[in-house]
C-alpha positions in Angstrom: 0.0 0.0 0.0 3.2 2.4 0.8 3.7 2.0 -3.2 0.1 2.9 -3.6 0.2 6.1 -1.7 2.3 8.3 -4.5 -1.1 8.6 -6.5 -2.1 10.4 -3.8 -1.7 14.3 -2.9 -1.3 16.0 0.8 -4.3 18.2 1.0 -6.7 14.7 -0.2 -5.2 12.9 2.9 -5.4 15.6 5.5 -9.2 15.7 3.8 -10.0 11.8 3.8 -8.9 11.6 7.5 -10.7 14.1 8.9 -14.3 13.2 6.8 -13.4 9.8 9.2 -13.2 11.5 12.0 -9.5 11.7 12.7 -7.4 14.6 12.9 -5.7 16.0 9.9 -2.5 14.8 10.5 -0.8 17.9 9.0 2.5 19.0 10.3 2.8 22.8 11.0 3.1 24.9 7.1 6.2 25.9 8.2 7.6 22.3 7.5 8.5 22.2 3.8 10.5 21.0 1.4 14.3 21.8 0.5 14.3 23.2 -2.3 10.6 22.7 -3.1 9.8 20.6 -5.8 6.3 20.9 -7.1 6.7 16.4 -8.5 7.4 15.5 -5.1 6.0 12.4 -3.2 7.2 10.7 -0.8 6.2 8.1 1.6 7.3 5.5 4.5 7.1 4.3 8.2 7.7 7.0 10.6 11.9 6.7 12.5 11.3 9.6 14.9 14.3 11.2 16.8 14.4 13.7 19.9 16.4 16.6 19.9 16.9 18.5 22.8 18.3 21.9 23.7 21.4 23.1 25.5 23.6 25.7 26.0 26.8 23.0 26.8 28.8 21.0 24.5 27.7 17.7 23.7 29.3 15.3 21.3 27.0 13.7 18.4 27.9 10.1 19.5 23.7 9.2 19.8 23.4 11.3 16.3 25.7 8.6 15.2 23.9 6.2 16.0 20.8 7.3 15.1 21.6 7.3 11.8 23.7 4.1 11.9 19.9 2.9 13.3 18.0 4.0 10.7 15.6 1.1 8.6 15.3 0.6 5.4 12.8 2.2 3.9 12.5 5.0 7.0 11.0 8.5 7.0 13.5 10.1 9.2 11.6 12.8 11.9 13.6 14.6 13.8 12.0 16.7 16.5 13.5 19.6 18.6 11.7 20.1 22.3 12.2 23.4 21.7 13.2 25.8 18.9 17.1 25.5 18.4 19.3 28.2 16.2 21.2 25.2 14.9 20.6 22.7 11.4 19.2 19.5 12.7 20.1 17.8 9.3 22.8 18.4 7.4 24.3 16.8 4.0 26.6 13.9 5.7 23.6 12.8 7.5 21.1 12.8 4.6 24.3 10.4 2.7 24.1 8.3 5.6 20.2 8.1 5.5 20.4 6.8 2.2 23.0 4.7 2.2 20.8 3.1 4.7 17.7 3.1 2.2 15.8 6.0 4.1 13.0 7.7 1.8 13.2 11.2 3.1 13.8 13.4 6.1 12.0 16.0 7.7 12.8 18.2 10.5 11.2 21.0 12.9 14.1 23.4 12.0 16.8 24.3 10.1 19.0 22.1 7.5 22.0 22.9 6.2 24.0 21.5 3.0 21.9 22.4 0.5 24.5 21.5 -1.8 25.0 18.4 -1.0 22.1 17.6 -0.1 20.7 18.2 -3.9 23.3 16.4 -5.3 22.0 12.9 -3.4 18.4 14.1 -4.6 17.3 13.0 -1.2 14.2 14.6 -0.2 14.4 16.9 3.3 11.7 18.5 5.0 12.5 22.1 7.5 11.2 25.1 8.4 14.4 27.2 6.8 18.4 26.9 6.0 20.6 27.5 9.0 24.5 26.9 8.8 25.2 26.5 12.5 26.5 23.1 13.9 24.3 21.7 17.0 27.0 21.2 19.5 26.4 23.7 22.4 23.1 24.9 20.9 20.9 21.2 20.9 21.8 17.6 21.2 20.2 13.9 20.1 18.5 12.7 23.0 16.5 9.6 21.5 15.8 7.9 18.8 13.1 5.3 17.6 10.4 6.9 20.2 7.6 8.7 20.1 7.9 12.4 19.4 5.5 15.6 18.8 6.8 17.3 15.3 4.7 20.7 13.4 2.1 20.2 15.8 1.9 16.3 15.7 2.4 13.3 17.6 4.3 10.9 15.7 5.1 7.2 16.7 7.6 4.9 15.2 5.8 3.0 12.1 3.5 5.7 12.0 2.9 6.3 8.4 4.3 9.9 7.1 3.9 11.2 3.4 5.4 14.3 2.1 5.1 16.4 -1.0 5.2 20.0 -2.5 2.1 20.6 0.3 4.2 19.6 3.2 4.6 16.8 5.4 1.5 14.5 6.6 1.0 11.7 9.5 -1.4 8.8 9.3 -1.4 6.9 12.5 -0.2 3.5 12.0 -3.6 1.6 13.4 -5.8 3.7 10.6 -3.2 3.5 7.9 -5.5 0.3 6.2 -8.9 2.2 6.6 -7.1 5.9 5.2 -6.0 4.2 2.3 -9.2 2.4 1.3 -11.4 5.5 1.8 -8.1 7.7 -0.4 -9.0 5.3 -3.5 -12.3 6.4 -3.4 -11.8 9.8 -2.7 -9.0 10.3 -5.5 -11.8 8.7 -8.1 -13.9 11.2 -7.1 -11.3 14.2 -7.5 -10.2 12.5 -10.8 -13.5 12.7 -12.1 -14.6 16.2 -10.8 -11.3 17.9 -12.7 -12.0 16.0 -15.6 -15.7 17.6 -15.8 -13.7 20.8 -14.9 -11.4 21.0 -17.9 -14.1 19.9 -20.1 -16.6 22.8 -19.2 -18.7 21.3 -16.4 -20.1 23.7 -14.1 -18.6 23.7 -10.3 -21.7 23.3 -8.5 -23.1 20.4 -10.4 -20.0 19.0 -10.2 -20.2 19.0 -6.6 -23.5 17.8 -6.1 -22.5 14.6 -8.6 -19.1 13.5 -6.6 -19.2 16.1 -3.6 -16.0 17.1 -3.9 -14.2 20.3 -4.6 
């Protein structure tokens, strides 16, 4: 089903989930992609990571292993308790990520190595570019636990989509029911832009598929 997902767009999930009665599972706007790139989709199990913040040095040895850690097939989260002026991914880590067959990254901050990091053409997710190093400004606390990123609570195997919208959780216990209700819903949007294009007016449109 992870396969299946890329037919589908950000804005139709956060929609299908909450016409079921979940939340939207929409990380905060500010959580986009670096550089954005209007083809992008990109899905897999949730590998959240804690960050938290200091004002001491502290050497990367759990970063390390986070990303020695990371699972094939992973969409990397790392979370900061707290706002830190520092990158919390950078262009070594996102060679390391996919070395390890991680999908994408995203982060609740800055990234740095936008160079690089465009050369591996490995998606990454932030709220902005920061060139700072962490050490004495934030430090990997955790990995492989539970975390709360943009505005969400995100578990490990939680199931986490990105694309030119942002970034998108689906708890892990709904994923099967999401997905069912998305292939309906994306027939529906399919067919309401085709009438669309061809001249079909909005409102009768709506009434036909009820969607818009």
């Amino acid at each position: 089903m992870l396969g299946g997902m890329l037919r589908f767009y950000s804005p139709l999930i956060s929609d299908t989930m909450e016409r079921l009665g979940l939340p939207s599972g929409a990380l905060d706007d500010a959580i986009q992609s670096l550089p954005m790139i209007p083809s992008l989709k990109i899905c897999g199990p949730a590998f959240p990571c804690r960050v938290v913040p200091t004002s001491e040095y502290v050497e990367i040895d759990t970063l390390l292993e986070m990303i020695d850690a990371i699972p094939s097939g992973a969409f990397v989260i790392v979370a900061a308790d707290e706002p830190v002026d520092a990158a919390l991914w950078g262009g070594m880590m996102s060679a390391r990520a996919q070395s390890r067959g991680a999908v994408a990254a995203a982060v609740n901050g800055g990234v740095r190595d936008m160079e690089q990091i465009a050369a591996l053409d490995f998606p990454v997710f932030g709220t902005g570019r920061c060139i700072k190093d962490i050490r004495r400004r934030g430090h990997m606390a955790a990995y492989d636990v539970t975390v709360l990123c943009g505005g969400v609570i995100i578990r490990p195997g939680d199931i986490l989509f990105g694309d030119a919208n942002g970034v998108i959780a689906i708890p892990r216990e709904h994923f099967a029911m999401v997905y069912h209700e998305l292939e309906t819903a994306f027939t529906e949007e399919a067919a309401t832009q085709r009438g669309l294009l061809a001249g079909g007016g909005a409102r009768s449109l709506f009434d036909q598929y009820g969607r818009f």
